[in-house]
N, C-alpha and C positions, 0 to 999 in steps of 0.2 A: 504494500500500500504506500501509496506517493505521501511523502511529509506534510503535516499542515501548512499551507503556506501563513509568512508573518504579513500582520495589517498593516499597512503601510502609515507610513509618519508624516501624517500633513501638519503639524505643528507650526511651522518655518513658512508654509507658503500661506494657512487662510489671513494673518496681518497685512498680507498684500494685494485681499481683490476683497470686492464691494460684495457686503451680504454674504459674509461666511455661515452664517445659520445654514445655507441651501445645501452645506458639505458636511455639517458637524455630526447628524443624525441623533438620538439619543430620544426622540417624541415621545411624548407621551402613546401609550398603547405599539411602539413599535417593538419588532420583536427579534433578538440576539439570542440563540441555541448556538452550542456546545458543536463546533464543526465538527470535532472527531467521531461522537456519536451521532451523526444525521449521515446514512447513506447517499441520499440525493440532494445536491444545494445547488438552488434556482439565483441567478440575478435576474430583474423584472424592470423593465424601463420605458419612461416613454421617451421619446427622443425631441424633447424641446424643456426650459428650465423648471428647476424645483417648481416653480409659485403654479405654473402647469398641469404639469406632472404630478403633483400632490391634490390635483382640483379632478383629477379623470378616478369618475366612481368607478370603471371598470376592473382597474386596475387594485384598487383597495381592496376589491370582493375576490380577486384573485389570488393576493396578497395573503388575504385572511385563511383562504381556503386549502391555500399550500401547509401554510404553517400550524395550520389546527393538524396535521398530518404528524405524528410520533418520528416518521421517516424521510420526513422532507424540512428542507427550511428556505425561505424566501426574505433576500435581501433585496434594497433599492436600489437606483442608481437613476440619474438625470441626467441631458445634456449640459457640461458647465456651459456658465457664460465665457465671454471675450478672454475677460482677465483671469477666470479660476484655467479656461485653456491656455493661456502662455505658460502658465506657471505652471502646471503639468510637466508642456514641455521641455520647458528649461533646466527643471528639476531633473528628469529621467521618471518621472515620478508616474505610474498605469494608473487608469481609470480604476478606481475604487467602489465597492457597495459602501452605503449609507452607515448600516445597522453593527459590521463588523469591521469594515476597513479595508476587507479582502480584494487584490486585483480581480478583477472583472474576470479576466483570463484562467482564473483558477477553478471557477465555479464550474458545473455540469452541461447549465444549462444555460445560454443567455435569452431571455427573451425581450422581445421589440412590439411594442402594440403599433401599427400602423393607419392612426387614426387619422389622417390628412396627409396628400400629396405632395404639401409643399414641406413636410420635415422631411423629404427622404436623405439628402445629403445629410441631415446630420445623423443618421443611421450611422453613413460610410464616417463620419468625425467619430461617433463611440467606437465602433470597430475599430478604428484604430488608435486612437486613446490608449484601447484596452488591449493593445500589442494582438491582436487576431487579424490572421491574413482576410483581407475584404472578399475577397472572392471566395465561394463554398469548396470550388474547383483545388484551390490553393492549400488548403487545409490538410497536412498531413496527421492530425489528431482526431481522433473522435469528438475530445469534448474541449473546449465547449461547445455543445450544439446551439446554433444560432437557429434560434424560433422566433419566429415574426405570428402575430393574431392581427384583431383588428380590424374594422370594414374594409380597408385596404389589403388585406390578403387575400379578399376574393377577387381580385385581380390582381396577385400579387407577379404578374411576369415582367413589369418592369424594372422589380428587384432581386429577380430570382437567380440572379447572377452572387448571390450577395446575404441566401439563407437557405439553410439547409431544409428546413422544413415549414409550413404552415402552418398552425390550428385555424379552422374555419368555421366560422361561427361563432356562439357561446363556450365560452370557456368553461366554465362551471365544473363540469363532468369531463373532457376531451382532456385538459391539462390534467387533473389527477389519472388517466388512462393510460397518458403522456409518461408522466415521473414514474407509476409503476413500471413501466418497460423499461427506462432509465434504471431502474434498482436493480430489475431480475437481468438484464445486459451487463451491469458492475458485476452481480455476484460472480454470473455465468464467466466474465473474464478472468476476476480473481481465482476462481477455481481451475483455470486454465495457465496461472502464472503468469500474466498481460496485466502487468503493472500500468501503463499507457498505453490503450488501443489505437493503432492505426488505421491504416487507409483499410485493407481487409475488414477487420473489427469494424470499419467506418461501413463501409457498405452493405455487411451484412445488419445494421441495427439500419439504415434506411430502408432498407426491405422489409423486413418487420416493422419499421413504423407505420410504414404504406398502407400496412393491412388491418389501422385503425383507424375505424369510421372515423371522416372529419379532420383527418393529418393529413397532408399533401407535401410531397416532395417531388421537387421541381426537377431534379437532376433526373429521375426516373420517367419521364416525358421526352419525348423526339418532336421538335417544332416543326416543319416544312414551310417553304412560302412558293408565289407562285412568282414568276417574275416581276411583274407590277405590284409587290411588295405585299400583295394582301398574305393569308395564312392560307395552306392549303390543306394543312390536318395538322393536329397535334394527337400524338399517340402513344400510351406506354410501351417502355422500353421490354416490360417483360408479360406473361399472358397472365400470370396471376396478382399481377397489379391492376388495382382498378380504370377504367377506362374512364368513367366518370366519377368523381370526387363531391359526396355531397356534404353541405354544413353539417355541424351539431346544435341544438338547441335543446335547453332541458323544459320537461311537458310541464312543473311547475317552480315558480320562482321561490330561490332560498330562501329563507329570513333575510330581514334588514341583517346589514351591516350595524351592530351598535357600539362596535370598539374602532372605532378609527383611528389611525394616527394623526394626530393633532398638532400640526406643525406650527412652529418654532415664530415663526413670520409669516404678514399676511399674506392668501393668493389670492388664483384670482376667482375663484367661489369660496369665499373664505366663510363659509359655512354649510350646515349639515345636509345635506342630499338624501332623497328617502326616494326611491324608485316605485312607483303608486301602481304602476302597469306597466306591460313591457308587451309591443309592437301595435300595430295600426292596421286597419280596415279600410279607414278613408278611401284607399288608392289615387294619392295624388300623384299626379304622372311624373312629377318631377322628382317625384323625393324615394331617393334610392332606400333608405330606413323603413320606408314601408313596408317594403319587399323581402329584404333581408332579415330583420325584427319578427316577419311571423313564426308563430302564431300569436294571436291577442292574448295574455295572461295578465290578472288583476290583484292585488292584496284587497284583501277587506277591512273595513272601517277601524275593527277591532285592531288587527298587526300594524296597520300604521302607527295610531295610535299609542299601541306599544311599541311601536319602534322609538318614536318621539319620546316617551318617559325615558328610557333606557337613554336614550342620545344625551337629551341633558343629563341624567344623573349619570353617565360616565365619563362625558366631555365637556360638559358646560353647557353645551353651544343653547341658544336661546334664539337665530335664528335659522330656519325650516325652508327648503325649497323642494316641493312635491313634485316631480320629474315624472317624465314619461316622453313618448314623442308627441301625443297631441292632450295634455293635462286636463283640457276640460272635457272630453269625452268620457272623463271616471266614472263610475257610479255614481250622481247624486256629491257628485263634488260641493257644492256648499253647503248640506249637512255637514259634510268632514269638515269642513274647515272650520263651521260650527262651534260643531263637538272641542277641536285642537283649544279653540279661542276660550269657550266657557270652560277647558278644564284644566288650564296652562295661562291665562288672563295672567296670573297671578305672580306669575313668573318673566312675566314680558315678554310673552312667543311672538315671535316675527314669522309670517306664511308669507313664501313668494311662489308664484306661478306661473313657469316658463311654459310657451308652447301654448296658447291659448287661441283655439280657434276662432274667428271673429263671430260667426253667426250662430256660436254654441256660449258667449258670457251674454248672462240673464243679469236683469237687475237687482236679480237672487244671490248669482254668485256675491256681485260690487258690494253687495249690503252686507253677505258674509266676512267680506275683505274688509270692512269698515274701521274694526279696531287696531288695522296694520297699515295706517297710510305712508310706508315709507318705498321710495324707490315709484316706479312708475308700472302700467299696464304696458303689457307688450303685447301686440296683433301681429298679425304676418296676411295679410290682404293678398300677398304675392304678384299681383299682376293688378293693371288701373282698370281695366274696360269690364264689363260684364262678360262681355262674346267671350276674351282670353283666359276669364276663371274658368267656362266652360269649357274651351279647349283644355285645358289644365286637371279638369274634373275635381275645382275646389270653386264652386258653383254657388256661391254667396254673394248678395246683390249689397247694391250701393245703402239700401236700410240697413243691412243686418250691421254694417261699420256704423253707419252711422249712430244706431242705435247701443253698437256697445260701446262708443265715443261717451256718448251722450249721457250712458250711463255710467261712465269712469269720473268724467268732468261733474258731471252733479253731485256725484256723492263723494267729491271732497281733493282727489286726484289734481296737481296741478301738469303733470308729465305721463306724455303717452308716448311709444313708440310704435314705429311701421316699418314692417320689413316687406319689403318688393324685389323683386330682380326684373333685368330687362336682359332682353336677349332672347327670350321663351318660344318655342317653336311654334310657327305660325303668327308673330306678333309683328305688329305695322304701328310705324310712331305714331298713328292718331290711338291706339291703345296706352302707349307711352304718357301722352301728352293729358292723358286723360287723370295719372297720376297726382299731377299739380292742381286736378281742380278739385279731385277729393280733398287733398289735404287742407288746401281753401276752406272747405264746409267743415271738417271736421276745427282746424281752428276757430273758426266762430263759434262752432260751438263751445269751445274751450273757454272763448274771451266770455263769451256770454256768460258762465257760471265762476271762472275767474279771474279776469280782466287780463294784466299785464302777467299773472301770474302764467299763464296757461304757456306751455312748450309744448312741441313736437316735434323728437328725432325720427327723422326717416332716415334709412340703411337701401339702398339701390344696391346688390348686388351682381354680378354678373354670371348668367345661367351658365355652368358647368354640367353638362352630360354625365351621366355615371353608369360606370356598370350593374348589370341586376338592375335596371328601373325599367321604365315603360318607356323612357326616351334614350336608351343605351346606344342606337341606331341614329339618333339626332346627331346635324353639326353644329357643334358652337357656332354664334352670330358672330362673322367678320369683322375687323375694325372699323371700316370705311363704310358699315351697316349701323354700327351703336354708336358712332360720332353723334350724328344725329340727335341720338335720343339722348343722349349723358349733357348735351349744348342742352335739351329742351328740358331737361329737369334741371340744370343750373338755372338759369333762366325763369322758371314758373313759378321755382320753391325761395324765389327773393323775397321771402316774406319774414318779418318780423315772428322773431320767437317760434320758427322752424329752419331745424340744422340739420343739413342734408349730407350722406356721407356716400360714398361710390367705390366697390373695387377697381381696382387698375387694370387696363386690356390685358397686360404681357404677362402679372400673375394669373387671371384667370384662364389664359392660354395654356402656360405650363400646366396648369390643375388639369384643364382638359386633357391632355397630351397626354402626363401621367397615369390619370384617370381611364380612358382607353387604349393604353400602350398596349405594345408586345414585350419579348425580352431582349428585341435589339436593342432599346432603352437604355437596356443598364451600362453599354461603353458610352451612354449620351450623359450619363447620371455619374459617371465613374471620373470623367472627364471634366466637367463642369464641376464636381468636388473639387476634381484635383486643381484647378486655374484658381477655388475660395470663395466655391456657391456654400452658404453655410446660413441657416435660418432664413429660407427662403420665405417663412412665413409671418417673417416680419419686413414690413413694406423695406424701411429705411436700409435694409442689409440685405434685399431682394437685387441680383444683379442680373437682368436679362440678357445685356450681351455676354455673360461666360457662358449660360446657356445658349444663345445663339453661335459662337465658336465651337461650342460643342457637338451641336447638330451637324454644323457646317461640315468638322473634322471626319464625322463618321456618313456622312453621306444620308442623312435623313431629312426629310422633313417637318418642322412643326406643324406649318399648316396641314398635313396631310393628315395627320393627325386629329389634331381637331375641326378641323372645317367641313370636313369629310360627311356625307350622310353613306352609311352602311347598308345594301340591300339585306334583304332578309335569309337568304341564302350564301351570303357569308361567311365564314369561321373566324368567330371572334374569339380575342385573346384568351377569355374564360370559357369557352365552351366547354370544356371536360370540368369546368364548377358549376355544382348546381346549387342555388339556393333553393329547393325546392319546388318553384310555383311552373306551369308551363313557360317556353317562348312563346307560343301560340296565341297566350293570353297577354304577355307584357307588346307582341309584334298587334294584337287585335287593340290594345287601350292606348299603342302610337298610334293608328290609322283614325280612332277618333278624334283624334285632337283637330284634326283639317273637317270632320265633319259638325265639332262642336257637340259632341255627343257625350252625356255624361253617365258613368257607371254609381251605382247605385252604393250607397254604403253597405256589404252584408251581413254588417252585425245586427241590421234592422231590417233588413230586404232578403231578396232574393242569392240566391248565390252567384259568385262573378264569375264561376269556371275558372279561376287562376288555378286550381290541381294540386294546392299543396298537400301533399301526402303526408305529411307528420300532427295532422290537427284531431281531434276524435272531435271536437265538435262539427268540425268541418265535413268531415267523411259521410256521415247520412246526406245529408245536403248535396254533395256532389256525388254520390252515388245514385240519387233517385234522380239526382241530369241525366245522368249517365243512360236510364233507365228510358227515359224522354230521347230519343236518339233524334227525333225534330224539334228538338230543342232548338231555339233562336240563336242562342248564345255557343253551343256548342258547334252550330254549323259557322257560325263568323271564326272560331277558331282556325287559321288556315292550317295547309299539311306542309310544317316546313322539308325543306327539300337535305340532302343526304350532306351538302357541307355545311349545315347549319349546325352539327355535331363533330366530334373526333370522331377522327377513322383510324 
């Protein structure tokens, strides 16, 4: 058995970078096990800083879930900033976890949550940090195994140069499946005298990972293209690897989280998170979460509730954000909140509520929110025109804003916000332009209940295509298409006491790119590291021409990339991942958007024929379509054709 390695001595360097709390670790609820006695030791990171990184619930739940394990242990680790990286370097000094000090390099497993496009370079900065050859290919050791999770692994080919394997989907269950293999692979080597497994050792435990549901490894796949760059099949390398790889998702949600680690300084959700529901019905066409997040699962009144005591009597925390992807769809949402306020008053609970549909807040919920007037409501209207929410199939008219305006601003609210994006398939600046005149009605209404008081941030994003959605086959909007419309919302939104904020073309470009790529990507990604692309996802350190030299270098195109609309018969980069639901149905709820046709919610309706196979509620329902063989909805399904799959 290899030595324990010593924790490294950052003594000497945190007097010399801003905000040493983000390297000190020691949090309350964080947790330090006995190296020598823990078989498998995980480091878990997301790849952007502490104040980040300590704010992704996902990652805490995973955190927790490792280390409640007798046989495993789970450390941290974040992107440094600017100056904690010089000093690294200069030092000689490896990327360290949190909790022990231990280089990154030493641990079993590293893993990478992939929650956003634009951290991927600094994937490639931890990797090397933490002295691990960047490429999976380069790697003459088994461990540490570089795991990447995260939305971003279900099209993880633009980084697959660069992680040994995926987990796909919910982590919950797939990563403790994960570590057992990891253990009975230690024992099975030590019994064999293979103090440091190799490349042999290395391939044989990729093939056995392959053959658990919901682990994807990249290297075990054969790409092909056709001359004009499209894909011409992607295919396992061997017959007992799976040909199609689908997510994991567990049938119901754990308990809260009620031991947190409670960091040092503040971030940037610098308080408690309590997950109320997990995935979405709605089927907005845009929004790649819907898709991926099924099936719909709920807590009830009671576990929140107790989550909430437990939260404060173990952390303090005092205030509450009830998460979910669309929050007011709950049960009877302001009952709970209710409930929270009459039996937590006393304590000075704070309830905030991300993710609120505009045509589902009642004057019921605003009166529930009454005893927490702090921070603002937040809508997401998505698009200005009526026609484009239709196409979008988030089908809520100019009352139901106005109305939940109306009712934020009366009962006491001075600060509202709206998130829109432009760019949205099928949209024409007079859609655009129609943006500027809600926001008009909706301030007056504001002045009207509170004069000078009353604000409105609007957020104008710019529409990114994703994989897994109904618009996966869309092209981003040109630049020389959304001048236009970014001139007409400077322009409209000149109004007193509305601050209007907009993504930048050349980021949302890249996100597309990334977002749709293949794994020629990764000499584009590897490249652009190497010139000092590095937190791309921050405007001011976003440097578009290294990526544009990069592209240039290896013979690709951005535009191709993103501007691109996909026929339906295509092999796109994910095809051998399934999230579950048909193509059939995501290629049938593109085609309405040009028709203006809108799908019906199923948790109250009809069923949509999406096919996801892992729901027991869902399964009668799409059985007895089934059954219906002139079914409407089953006949608009088309029959995709033989490259719309791996072969």
């Amino acid at each position: 058995m290899l030595p324990s390695p010593s924790p490294v001595n950052i003594d000497r360097i945190l007097p010399r970078v801003q905000k040493p709390a983000r390297y000190t670790g020691g949090e309350l609820h964080s947790v330090s096990k006995d190296w020598d006695r823990v078989p498998v030791r995980m480091a878990l990171s997301y790849p952007d800083i502490y104040e980040i990184g300590m704010s992704n619930n996902g990652l805490a739940i995973l955190y927790d879930i490792v280390n409640r394990h007798s046989h495993f242990l789970c450390e941290r680790v974040y992107m440094p900033w600017l100056d904690m990286e010089e000093q690294l370097r200069a030092n000689g000094v490896p990327l360290f976890s949190l909790e022990t000090r231990r280089p990154i390099r030493d641990f079993d497993i590293f893993g990478i949550s992939l929650g956003w496009e634009m951290t991927y370079t600094n994937v490639l900065s931890l990797l090397d940090l933490a002295g691990i050859p960047l490429r999976s290919r380069e790697r003459e050791h088994l461990f540490p195994i570089v795991m990447g999770g995260g939305s971003g692994a279900l099209n993880g080919e633009p980084m697959a140069d660069f992680f040994d394997v995926y987990l796909l989907g919910e982590g919950e269950e797939v990563l403790t499946d994960f570590c057992l293999l990891v253990q009975s692979f230690k024992a099975a080597c030590e019994r064999r005298g293979i103090e440091r497994p190799g490349r042999t050792e290395r391939a044989e435990f990729l093939m056995a990972a392959a053959r658990i549901p919901g682990v994807y490894v990249p290297e075990l796949y054969q790409v092909a293209y056709h001359p004009d760059g499209r894909i011409d099949r992607i295919a396992p390398i061997a017959p007992e690897i799976p040909r199609v790889v689908g997510k994991r998702q567990v049938e119901q949600m754990l308990p809260t989280l009620t031991t947190p680690i409670v960091p040092f300084m503040q971030t940037v959700h610098d308080r408690a998170s309590i997950e109320i529901q997990r995935g979405c019905t709605r089927g907005c066409r845009f929004c790649q979460a819907g898709i991926i997040y099924r099936p719909l699962r709920e807590r009830t009144h009671e576990e929140v509730i107790e989550a909430v005591e437990d939260l404060m009597n173990n952390c303090g925390y005092t205030e509450f954000s009830l998460v979910s992807l669309s929050t007011s769809d709950y049960h009877d949402l302001p009952a709970l909140v209710r409930k929270l306020h009459d039996r937590y008053r006393h304590r000075g609970i704070t309830i905030s509520l991300p993710s609120l549909r505009v045509e589902t807040v009642s004057v019921d919920l605003v009166q529930a929110m009454e005893p927490t007037k702090k921070g603002g409501f937040t809508f997401a209207p998505e698009a200005g025109s009526q026609r484009l929410r239709q196409a979008i199939n988030k089908p809520l008219t100019e009352d139901d804003l106005l109305n939940a305006v109306e009712a934020a601003f009366s009962h006491g609210w001075s600060h509202i916000k709206l998130y829109y994006m432009i760019g949205l398939p099928s949209e024409t600046l007079e859609d655009v332009m129609m943006i500027p005149q809600m926001v008009q009605k909706a301030m007056k209404v504001g002045r009207r209940h509170g004069g000078n008081r009353a604000k409105i941030t609007v957020s104008c994003n710019i529409f990114v295509p994703k994989p897994h959605s109904q618009y996966q086959w869309a092209p981003q909007e040109r630049r020389e298409a959304l001048a236009p419309k970014i001139k007409a919302l400077q322009e409209g939104l000149r109004i007193k006491g509305v601050h209007l904020g907009w993504s930048d073309e050349s980021e949302a470009q890249l996100e597309a790119v990334l977002a749709l790529g293949d794994r020629r990507l990764g000499e584009v990604i590897y490249r652009a590291w190497s010139k000092g692309a590095k937190f791309d996802a921050w405007s001011d350190y976003f440097k578009w021409e290294l990526w544009q030299e990069a592209f240039q270098e290896c013979g690709l195109d951005p535009d191709w990339y993103a501007y691109r609309e996909r026929p339906l018969n295509e092999t796109l980069p994910w095809s051998h991942i399934s999230d579950g639901v048909m193509p059939g149905f995501l290629w049938r709820e593109y085609r309405y958007t040009w028709l203006e046709k809108t799908t019906e919610d199923c948790r109250d309706g009809d069923c949509s024929a999406c096919g996801f196979q892992d729901d027991p509620n869902c399964q009668p329902k799409f059985q007895q379509m089934l059954a219906q063989r002139e079914h409407p909805k089953l006949k608009e399904l088309p029959v995709l054709q033989p490259a719309a799959a791996p072969r």
